[in-house]
N, C-alpha and C positions, 0 to 999 in steps of 0.2 A: 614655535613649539619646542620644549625642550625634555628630555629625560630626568627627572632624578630620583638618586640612590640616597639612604644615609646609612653609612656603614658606623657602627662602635665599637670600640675592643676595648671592654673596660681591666683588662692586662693580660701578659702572654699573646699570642699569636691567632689566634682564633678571633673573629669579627662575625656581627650581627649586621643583616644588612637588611633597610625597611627599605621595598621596593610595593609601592602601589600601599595595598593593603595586606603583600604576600610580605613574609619575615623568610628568609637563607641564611644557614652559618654556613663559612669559610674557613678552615681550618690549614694556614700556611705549611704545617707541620703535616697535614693529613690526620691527624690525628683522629679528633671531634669530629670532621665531617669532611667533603671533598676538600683539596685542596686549591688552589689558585688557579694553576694549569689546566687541572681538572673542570674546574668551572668554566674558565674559560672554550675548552675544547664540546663541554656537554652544550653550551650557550652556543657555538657556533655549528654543530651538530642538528641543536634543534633548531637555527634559524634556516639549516640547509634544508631540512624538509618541508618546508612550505615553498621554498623558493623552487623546490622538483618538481611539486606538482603544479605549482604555476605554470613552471618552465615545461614541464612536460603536454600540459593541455594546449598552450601556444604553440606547440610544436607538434601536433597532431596526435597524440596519446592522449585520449581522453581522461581514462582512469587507470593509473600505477600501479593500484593497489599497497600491498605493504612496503613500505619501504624501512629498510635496516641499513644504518650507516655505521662503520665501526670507524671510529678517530683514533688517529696515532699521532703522540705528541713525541716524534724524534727530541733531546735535550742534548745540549752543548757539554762540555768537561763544568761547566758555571751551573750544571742543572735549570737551564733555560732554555726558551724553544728554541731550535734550530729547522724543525720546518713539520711541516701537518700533511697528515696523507689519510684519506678518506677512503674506504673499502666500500662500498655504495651497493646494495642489492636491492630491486624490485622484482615485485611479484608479475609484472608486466610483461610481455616479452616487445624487446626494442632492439635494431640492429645497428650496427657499429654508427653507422651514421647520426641514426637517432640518436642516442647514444650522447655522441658528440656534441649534437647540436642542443641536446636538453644541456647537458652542462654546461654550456659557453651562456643560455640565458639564466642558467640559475646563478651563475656568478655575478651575471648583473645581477639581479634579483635580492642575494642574500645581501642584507644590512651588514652582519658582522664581518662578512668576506669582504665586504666594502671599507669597513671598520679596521682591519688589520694592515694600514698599509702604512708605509714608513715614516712619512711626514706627517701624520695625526698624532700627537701627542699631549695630556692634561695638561691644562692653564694653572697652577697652583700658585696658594697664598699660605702663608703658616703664622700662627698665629698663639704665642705661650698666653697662658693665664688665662684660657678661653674658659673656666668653671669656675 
């Protein structure tokens, strides 16, 4: 099984991207729409909420209720990530322990937190005259 995107940027910095039957613009600039960071941090944001409540039902919390995640993308002097810090609030009440042990399985859990590690990086090919 595999994933795929197809992103176009038919000029400037802004990209269409067809994913499934859903369409997202990207706008590197921020300009037009989120930008790169941005999507990336709202994409790993939304894959951490399903992987809570998984994690949290496994872990004896039946139901969370709301949960509100606030993502912080710290950036480098290069305007690049330097590291992500998640503010995590449920409507649940859970103690330290809990707590704890729901996030060590929602990191297993999350795809993209899986996704974000050092050595996974695009296989690319390029190719001029492709129109």
């Amino acid at each position: 099984m595999a994933k795929q995107v197809t992103t176009v940027s038919e000029e400037g910095y802004s990209a269409t991207n067809d994913i499934r039957e859903f369409e997202t613009t990207i706008d590197a600039n921020g300009e037009d729409a989120p930008d790169t960071l941005e999507s990336l941090l709202a994409a790993y944001g939304s894959c951490y909420v399903p992987a809570l409540r998984v994690g949290s039902k496994q872990r004896g919390v039946d139901d969370v209720g709301r949960i509100e995640i606030d993502v912080t993308g710290d950036l480098n002097d290069d305007d690049k990530l330097e590291s992500i810090h998640f503010e995590i609030g449920l409507e649940a009440t859970v103690d330290d322990e809990q707590a704890a042990d729901i996030l060590e399985r929602a990191n297993e859990l999350c795809k993209v937190h899986d996704a974000l590690k050092a050595d996974l990086h695009a296989e690319m090919t390029l190719e001029g005259d492709a129109f």
